[in-house]
Steps between C-alpha positions, in 0.01 A plus 500: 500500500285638781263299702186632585417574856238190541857290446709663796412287806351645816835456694628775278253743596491507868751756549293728297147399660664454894062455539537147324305377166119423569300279305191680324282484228591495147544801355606714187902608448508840593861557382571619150797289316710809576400457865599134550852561296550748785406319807740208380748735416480639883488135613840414331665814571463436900577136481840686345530777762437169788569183398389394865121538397533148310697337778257618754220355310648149478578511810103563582417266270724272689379557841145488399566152358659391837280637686182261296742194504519607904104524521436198298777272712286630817136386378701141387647498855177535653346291243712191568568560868410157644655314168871710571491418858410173542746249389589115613580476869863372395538857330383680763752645730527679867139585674230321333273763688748797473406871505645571178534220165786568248454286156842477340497386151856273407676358242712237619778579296485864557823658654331778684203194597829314663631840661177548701486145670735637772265822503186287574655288758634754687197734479251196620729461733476845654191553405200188652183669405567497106297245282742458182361331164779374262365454127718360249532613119733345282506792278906521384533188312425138425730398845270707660223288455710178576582624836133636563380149433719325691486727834139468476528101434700516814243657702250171406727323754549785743858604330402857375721739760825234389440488155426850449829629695727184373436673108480826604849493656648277235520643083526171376308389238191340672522154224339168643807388624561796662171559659528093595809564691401780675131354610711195620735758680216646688305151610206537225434203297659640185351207242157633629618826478597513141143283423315761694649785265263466224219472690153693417532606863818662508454655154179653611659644808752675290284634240266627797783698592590610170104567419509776808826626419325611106241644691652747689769582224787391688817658314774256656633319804509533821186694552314545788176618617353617813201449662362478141524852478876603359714321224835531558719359177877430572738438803438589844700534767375397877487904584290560179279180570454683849422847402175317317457315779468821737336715254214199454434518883495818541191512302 
């Protein structure tokens, strides 16, 4: 059964109209019943002769999408810019008044979260005029959100930097006994600890987190962003973390 020309999308047609389809008024079909039968028969024939015409217009498709997800990241970036860069001063690392602020975005029981510790020490390290913002999301799974609550318990009593690193350099599961021992092992009051897990403060802080990470569509962990300006999702390595870093001050 043929379809009418009204039914071929618009994709179709631009190799045939390289000018693009306008919008105008309404108007009367010009083409004859013969006349449509044809120009769908020509439209199927050279999707035969070059398959490539359909792949080419996904591909558009594609990069047109990416390219409004891009745009629409941007305005939320710029939109939430004092909300992604300010954070508690325990989660607030290297230059409080540095040149350039990265926001990295972490699951605690991410493996490629874990991989970049050693990245961000060493880069803060080299590096003394970068302001870096650490936001947690316990996105991956219900021991996730154990270990978010108890590294921001742990911060209540000043123990956020040695809770945070004792779980993200151990993959045991974070139970209260667990999570006792370890506050215990790192001089925090671990009965208050485990007390201070369920409360509305520490919940809040997490959802906070979570609440910005929605906003600006975050697709995973680690990612970071720059100067409130690029979203980089994934692992980076000190060198990549630098070229940002160069390319921001440049500007």
């Amino acid at each position: 059964m043929r379809r009418p020309l009204t039914a071929i999308p618009a994709l179709f047609l631009a190799p045939f109209f390289p000018g693009g389809l306008a919008c105008a008024a309404p108007q009367q079909d010009t083409f004859t019943p013969a006349q449509r039968q044809e120009v769908v028969k020509i439209l199927r024939q050279a999707l035969k002769d070059d398959p490539t015409i359909l792949g080419d217009a996904i591909v558009s498709l594609k990069s047109k999408a990416q390219e409004q997800q891009r745009s629409e990241t941007a305005s939320q970036l710029d939109a939430q810019k004092d909300a992604l860069e300010n954070a508690p001063a325990y989660a607030v690392r290297g230059n409080p008044h540095g040149d350039v602020t990265i926001v990295e975005f972490f699951d605690p029981r991410c493996g490629y979260c874990k991989r970049a510790i050693p990245v961000i020490d060493a880069l803060l390290k080299k590096d003394k005029n970068i302001r870096f913002v650490e936001k947690i999301v316990p996105v991956l799974s219900d021991k996730s959100v154990t270990a978010a609550r108890a590294i921001i318990a742990a911060a209540l009593q000043g123990g956020y930097e040695k809770m945070k690193r004792a779980l993200m350099t151990d993959n045991a599961t974070p139970t209260d006994s667990y999570l006792h021992d370890i506050a215990q092992q790192n001089g925090l009051d671990a009965d208050r600890l485990i007390r201070d897990m369920s409360r509305k403060e520490v919940i809040a802080a997490i959802q906070v987190n979570l609440d910005q990470a929605r906003d600006i569509d975050l697709s995973g962990t680690p990612t970071f962003i720059f100067n409130h300006k690029r979203v980089v999702p994934g692992y980076m390595s000190e060198s990549d973390i630098m070229n940002e870093v160069r390319a921001l001050r440049k500007k």
